[in-house]
C-alpha positions in Angstrom: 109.1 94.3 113.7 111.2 97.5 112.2 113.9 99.1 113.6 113.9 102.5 115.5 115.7 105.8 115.2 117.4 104.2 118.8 117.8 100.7 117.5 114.2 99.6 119.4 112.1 97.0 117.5 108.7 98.4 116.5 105.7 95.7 115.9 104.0 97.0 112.4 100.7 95.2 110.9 100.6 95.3 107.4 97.9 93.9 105.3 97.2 94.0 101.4 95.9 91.6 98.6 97.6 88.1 98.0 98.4 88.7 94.4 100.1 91.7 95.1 102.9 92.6 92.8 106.0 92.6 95.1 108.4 93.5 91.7 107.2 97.0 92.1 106.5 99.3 95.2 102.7 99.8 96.0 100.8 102.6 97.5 101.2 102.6 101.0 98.8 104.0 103.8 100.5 104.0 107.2 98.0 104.5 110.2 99.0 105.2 113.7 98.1 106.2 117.5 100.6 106.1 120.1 98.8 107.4 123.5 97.2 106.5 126.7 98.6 103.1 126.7 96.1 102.0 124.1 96.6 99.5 121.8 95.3 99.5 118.4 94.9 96.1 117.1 94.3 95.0 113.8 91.0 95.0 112.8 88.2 93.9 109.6 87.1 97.5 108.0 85.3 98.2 105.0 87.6 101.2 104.1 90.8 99.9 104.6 89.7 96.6 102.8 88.5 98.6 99.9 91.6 100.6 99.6 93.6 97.0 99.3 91.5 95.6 97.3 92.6 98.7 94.9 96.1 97.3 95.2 97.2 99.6 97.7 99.3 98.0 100.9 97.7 99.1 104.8 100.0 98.9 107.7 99.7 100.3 111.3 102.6 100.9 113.3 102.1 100.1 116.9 104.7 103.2 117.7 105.3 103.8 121.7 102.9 105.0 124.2 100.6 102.5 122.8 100.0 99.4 125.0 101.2 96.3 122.6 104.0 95.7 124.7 102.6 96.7 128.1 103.7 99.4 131.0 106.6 100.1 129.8 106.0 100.7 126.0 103.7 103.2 126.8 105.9 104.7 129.3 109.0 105.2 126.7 106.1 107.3 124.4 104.5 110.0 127.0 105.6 113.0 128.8 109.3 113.8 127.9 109.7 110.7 126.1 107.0 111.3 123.8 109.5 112.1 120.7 110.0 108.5 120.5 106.5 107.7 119.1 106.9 110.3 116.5 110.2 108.9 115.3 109.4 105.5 115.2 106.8 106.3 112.9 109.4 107.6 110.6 111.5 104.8 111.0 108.8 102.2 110.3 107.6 104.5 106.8 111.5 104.7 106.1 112.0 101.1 106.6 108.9 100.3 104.4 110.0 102.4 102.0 113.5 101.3 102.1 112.5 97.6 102.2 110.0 97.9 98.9 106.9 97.3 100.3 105.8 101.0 100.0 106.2 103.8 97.1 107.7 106.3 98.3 106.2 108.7 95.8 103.3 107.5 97.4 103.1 107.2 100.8 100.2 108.5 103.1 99.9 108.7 106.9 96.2 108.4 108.7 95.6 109.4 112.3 93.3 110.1 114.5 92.6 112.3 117.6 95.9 111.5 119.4 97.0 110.2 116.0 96.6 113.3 114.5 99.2 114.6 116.4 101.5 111.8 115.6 101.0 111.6 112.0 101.4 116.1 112.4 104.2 115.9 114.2 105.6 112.8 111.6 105.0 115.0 108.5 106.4 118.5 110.3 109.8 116.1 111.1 109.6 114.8 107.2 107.9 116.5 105.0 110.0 115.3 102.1 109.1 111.6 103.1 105.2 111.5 103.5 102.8 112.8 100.0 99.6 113.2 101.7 98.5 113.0 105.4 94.8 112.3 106.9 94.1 113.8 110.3 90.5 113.9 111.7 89.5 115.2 115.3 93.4 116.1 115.1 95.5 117.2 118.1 97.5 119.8 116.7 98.3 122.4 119.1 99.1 120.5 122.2 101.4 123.8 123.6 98.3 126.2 123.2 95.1 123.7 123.9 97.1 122.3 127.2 97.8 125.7 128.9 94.0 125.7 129.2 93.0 124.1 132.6 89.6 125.0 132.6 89.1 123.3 129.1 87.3 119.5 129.5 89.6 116.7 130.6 92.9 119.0 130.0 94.5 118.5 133.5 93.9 114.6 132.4 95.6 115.2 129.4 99.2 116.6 131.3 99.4 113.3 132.6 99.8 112.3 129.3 101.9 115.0 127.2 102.9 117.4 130.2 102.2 120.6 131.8 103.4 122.9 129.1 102.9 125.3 132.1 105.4 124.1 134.0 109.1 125.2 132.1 110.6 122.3 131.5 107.7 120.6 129.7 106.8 123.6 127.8 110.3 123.6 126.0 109.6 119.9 125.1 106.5 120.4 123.9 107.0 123.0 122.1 109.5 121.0 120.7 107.1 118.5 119.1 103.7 120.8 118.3 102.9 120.2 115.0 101.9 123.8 114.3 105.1 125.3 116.0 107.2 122.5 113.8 106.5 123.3 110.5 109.5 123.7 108.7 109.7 127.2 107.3 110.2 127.1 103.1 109.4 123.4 103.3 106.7 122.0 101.1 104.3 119.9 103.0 102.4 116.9 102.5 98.7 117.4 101.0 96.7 117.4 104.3 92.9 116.3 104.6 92.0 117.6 107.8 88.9 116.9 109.5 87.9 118.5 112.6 85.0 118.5 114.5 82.5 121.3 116.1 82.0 119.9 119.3 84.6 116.9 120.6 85.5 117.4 124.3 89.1 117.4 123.7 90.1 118.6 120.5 88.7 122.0 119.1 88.2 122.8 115.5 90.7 125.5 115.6 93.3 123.5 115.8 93.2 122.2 112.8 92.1 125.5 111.5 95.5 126.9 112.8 97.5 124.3 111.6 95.8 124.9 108.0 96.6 128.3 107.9 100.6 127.7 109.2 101.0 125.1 106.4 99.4 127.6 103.8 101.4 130.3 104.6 104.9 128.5 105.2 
């Protein structure tokens, strides 16, 4: 468990070779989701495996509006409270950082779908804190993509990250949109992203427009 921005205890799974050299931060890959009450448990995989074997350390932070810790975790990380799954993934990269376990002049995030937005909206918060950032399918323009009704499974998705139709949930998220948060003059992580032609709910252009914001910062 790592603390929160709000003092909340965040599980995080970390995994990485037994001979590791704890006298010296390691590479560190952070991987995260966050949404629809899904957990993401730990899991054997080739790639992650391979990357530790490398010497590099994997961890996943179970942020909020996952379901690890049931109803009410993934309640505290949708709608309006969505910020909070963003910010504990900053906290739990801080605290991994802070604690030794991670290199901070190495430090990557991985997402995916709803993860892209997290690990977007994590980098557009922190920039300074994260070097590189791999987003595939990603979820990057929730305020434009949302206000689209007639797009698949979109009224579905306001359940999840509100109506930005309505005015109140606009403002908020607006207020965590990766491609309307970049930080103008900042320099941004090195981003791999990799969209996809034809998924349902995420289209390429998203990813395309969030290329094109972080170019021209």
């Amino acid at each position: 468990m790592l603390p929160a921005r709000d003092g909340t205890s965040v599980p995080v799974s970390i995994v990485h070779r037994r001979d590791l050299d704890r006298s010296q931060p390691q590479p560190l890959l952070l991987y995260g989701y966050g949404s629809y009450g899904e957990p993401t448990d730990p899991a054997w995989d080739a790639e992650r495996l391979a990357l530790v074997d490398c010497g590099a350390v994997h961890a996943i932070a179970h942020v909020r509006g996952g379901g690890e810790l049931g109803a009410h975790w993934h309640a505290s990380g949708r709608r309006r409270e969505k910020a909070n799954s963003f910010d504990d993934l900053v906290a739990c990269a801080e605290a991994l950082v802070g604690g030794g376990l991670g290199d901070g002049g190495a430090l990557g995030l991985e997402g995916r779908s709803a993860g892209g937005l997290l690990v977007g909206a994590a980098a557009a918060r922190r920039p300074d804190l994260f070097k590189a950032v791999l987003a595939s399918v990603p979820f990057l323009d929730p305020a434009g993509t949302l206000q689209d009704g007639s797009l698949p499974l979109t009224s579905n998705e306001w359940e999840e990250f509100g109506n930005p139709n309505e005015v109140g949930a606009h403002d908020d998220i607006l207020g965590f949109s990766p491609l309307h948060r970049v930080p103008p003059g900042a320099r941004m992580p090195r981003c791999l992203l990799l969209p996809a032609l034809n998924d349902a709910r995420t289209g390429f252009w998203e990813a395309l427009k969030f290329a094109h914001a972080i170019r021209t910062n």
